[in-house]
N, C-alpha and C positions, 0 to 999 in steps of 0.2 A: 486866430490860430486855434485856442481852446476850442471858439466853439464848433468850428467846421473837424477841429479830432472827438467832438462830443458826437457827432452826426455821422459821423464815418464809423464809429461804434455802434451807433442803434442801427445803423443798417446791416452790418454784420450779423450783429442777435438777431434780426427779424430774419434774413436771412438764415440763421441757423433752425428757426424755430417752425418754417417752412419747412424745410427740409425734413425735421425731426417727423412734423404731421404728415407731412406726403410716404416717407417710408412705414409710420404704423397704417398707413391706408393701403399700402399695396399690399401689408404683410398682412391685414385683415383680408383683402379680397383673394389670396395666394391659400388660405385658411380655409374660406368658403370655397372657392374652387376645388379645392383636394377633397374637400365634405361630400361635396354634390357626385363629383365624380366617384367617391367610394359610394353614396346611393346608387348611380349607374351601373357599377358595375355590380353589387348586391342585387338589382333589377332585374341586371342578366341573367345570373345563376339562377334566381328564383326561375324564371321564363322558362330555362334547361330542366329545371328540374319538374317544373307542371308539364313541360312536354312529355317528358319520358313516363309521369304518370298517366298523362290522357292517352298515350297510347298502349301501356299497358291496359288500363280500364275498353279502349274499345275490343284493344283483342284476347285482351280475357272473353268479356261478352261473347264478342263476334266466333268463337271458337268453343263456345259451351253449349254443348248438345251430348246427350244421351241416351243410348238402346238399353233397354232390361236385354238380358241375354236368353231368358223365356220367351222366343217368339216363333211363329210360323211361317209358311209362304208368303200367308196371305193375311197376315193379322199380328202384331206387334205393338209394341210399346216404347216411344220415341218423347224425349222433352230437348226443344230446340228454341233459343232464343229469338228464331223468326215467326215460333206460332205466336208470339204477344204483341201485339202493334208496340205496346207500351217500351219494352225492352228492345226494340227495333228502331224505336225513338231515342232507345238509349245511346245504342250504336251511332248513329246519323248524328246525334249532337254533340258526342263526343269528338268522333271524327272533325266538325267544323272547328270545334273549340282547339283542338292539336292545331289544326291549319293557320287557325287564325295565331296562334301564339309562337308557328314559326316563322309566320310574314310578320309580325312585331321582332324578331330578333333585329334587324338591321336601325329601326325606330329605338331601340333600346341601346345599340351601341352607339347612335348621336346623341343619346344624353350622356354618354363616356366620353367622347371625344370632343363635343360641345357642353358641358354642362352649364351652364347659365342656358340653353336653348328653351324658352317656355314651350313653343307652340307642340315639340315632339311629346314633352312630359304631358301635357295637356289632351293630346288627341289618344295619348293608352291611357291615361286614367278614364277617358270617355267610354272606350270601345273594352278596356277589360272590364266595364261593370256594365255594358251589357251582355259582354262572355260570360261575368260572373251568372248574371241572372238566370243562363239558356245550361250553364253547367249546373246549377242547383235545380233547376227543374225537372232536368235530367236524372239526376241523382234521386234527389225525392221520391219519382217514381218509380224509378227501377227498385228503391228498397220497400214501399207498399207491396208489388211483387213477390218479391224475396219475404217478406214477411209474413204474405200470405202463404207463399209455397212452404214456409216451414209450420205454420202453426195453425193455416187455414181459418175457416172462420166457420162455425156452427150454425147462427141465427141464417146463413143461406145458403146452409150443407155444400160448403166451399171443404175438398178434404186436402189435409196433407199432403205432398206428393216427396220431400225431400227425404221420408223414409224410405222410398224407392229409387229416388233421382238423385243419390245424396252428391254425388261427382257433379251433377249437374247446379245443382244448389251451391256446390260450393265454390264452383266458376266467376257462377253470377252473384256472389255475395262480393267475391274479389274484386270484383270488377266495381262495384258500390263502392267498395271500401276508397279504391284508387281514385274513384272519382269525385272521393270527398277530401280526399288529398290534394286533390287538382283545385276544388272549391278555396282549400283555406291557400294556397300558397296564392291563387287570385286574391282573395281580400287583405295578405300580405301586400301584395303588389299594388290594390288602391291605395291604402293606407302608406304605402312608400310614395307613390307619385303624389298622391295630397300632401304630406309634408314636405316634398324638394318642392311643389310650387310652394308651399309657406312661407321656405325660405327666400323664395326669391324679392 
């Protein structure tokens, strides 16, 4: 009798002590759950927010052109961001990079609604740091440009032109600006996606 009430007792405890471990595991993975899914949705807003910059940066660009108002029939003075390849390349890759970052919305709301999903987290940290690349490229050049049109360069009688163009100058400097805006909330966005796969 003792010992079969000895044995009905440890099995109780074990019992108990099961159960204790099972509830801090689930309230561990309830934890991480809620974590990954506040990264998802910090993901999102970043994504709203580089959208609404790359599209200002293209149509700032795309819309900066300027007349001196000194001009004749037949002879005039014009700066438009389709006479520079360079600046037209600005346009053209920003436009992709917008696109691309609004066909990532739906991929961004499955790491909300799925969070432990690797393979979504996995494919935008792949594809926004080749967007990263083509938006810094972008940028880079267009402010060589703008640097030149403000300060020109001597050694190959390159001259100023934003003493004359200054509306124009100052389109296209906006338009840099926002596209570097667009750069750092992308390298947010790697550095978000590298740490929720860490976690996993």
């Amino acid at each position: 009798m003792k010992s079969s009430d000895h044995s009905s007792i440890n099995v109780a405890e074990s019992s108990g002590v099961e159960k204790g471990k099972g509830s801090l595991i689930a309230t561990s993975r309830e934890q991480k759950k809620g974590f990954k899914k506040g990264l998802g949705i910090l993901d999102f807003l970043l994504r709203l927010g580089a959208i609404i910059s790359t599209i200002a940066a293209a149509a700032t660009m795309g819309t900066s052109d300027e007349t001196l108002p000194f001009f004749s029939q037949f002879f005039q003075f014009e700066a438009s961001y389709d006479d520079l390849p360079t600046l037209m390349f600005f346009v053209i890759a920003m436009a992709l990079v917008g696109a691309y970052l609004v066909l990532s919305l739906p991929f961004s709301l499955v790491t909300i609604v799925r969070p432990h999903a690797v393979a979504p987290r996995l494919l935008l940290f792949i594809l926004d740091t080749v967007v990263l690349t083509l938006a810094t490229a972008a940028g880079a050049a267009a402010e060589a440009i703008v640097y030149l049109a403000q300060n020109g360069n001597p050694n190959t009688n390159w001259l100023s032109i934003c003493d004359q163009f200054g509306d124009f100058c100052q389109g296209v400097s906006g338009a840099v600006v926002a596209s570097f805006f667009t750069v750092l909330v992308l390298m947010s966005l790697i550095l978000l996606s590298a740490f929720a796969l860490k976690k996993h």
